[in-house]
C-alpha positions as CSV (number, residue, x, y, z in Angstrom):
1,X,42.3,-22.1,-61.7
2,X,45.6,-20.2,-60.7
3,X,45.9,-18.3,-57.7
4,X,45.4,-15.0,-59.1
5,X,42.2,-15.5,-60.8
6,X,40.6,-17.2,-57.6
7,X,41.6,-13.6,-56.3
8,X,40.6,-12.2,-58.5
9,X,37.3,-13.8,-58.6
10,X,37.3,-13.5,-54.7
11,X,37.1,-9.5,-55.7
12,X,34.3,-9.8,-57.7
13,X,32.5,-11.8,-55.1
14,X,33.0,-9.8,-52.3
15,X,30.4,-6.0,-51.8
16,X,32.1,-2.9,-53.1
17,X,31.8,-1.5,-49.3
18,X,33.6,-4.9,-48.0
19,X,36.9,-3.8,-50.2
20,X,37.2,-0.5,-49.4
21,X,36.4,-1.4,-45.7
22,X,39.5,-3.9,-46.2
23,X,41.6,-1.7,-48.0
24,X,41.2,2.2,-45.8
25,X,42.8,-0.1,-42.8
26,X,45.6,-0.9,-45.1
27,X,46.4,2.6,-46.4
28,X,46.3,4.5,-43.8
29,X,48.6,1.7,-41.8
30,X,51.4,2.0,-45.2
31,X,50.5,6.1,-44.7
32,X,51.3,5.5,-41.1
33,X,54.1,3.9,-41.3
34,X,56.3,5.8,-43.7
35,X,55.4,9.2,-41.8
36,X,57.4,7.2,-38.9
37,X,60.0,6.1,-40.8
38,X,60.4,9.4,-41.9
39,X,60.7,10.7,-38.8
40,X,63.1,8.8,-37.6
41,X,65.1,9.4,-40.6
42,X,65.2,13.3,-38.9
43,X,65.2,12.7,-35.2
44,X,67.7,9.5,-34.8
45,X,66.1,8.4,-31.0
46,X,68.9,9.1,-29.2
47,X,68.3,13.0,-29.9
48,X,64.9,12.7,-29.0
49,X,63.2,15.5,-26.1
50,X,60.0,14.3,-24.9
51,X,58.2,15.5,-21.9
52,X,56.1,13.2,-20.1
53,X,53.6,14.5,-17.8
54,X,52.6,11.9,-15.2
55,X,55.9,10.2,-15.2
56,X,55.6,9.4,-11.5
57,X,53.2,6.2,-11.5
58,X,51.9,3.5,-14.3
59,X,51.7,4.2,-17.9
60,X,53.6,7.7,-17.5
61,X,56.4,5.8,-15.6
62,X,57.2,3.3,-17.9
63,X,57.2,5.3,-20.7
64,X,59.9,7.7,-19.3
65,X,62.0,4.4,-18.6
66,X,61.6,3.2,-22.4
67,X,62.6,6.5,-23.8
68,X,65.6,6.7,-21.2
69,X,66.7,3.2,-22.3
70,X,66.9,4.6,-25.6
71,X,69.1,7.3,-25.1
72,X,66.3,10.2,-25.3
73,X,66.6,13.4,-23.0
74,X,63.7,13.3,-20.9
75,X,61.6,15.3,-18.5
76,X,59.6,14.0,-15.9
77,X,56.8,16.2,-14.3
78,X,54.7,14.9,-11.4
79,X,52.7,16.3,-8.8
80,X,54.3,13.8,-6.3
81,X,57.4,15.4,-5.0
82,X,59.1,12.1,-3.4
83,X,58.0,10.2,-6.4
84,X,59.3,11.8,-9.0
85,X,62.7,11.9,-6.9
86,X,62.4,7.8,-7.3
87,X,61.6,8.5,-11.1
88,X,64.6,10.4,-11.5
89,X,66.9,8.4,-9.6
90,X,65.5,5.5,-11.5
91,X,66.4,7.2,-14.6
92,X,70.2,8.2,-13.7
93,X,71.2,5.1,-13.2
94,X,70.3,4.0,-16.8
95,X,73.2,4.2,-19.3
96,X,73.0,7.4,-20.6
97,X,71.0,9.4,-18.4
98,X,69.6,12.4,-19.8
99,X,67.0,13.4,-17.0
100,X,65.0,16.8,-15.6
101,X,62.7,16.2,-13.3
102,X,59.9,18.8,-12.5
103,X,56.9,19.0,-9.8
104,X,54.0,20.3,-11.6
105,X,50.4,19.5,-11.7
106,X,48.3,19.1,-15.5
107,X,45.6,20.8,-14.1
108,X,47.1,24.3,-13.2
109,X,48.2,25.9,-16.1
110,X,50.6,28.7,-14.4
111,X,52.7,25.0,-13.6
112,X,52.6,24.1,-17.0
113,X,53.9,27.4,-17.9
114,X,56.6,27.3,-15.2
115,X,57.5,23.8,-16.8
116,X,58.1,25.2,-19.6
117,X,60.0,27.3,-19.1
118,X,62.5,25.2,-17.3
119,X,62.7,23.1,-19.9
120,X,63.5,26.0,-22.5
121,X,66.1,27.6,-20.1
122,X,67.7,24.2,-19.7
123,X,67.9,23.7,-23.4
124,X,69.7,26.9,-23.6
């Protein structure tokens, strides 16, 4: 028996729900994948903006650092005043430091406006 008909026969075997089970994973991660490639195609990552919110502890922290690292301009909002001087001081001394750094709490939305706004008058 060659390869492809034990497959073959494997696909017989195996429920109708099983395959598509197996193959909706595998689409949508080729789907996936091609969208990103895409966009990377646009937005080379050294011209990246993002805006991290949280940026002065854990998760938000580290994630500021890798898109530094990777020459992308980056702003850093925290509620934490002296922590998010450490963040940006951190961040300067990368290679090609691209850094704002704003205080600004999630949870009030006039600070979210206000970091908005700093970020559009800096792009300007």
């Amino acid at each position: 028996m060659s390869p492809s008909s034990s497959f073959t026969a494997l696909l017989r075997a195996l429920p109708k729900s099983t395959l598509i089970g197996a193959i909706i994973p595998l689409l949508l991660y080729v789907l996936t994948a091609r969208r990103s490639s895409l966009r990377n195609k646009k937005v080379p990552k050294a011209g990246e903006r993002v805006v991290i919110i949280g940026a002065t502890s854990g998760i938000g922290r580290a994630i500021a650092k890798e898109y530094a690292l990777r020459g992308a301009k980056v702003c850093v909002v925290g509620r934490r005043a002296n922590l998010l001087k450490e963040v940006e001081g951190e961040l300067k001394q990368l290679p090609t430091p691209s850094v704002l750094a704003i205080e600004g709490d999630f949870t009030h939305a006039e600070d979210m406006v206000r970091v908005r706004q700093q970020v559009i008058d800096r792009k300007s």
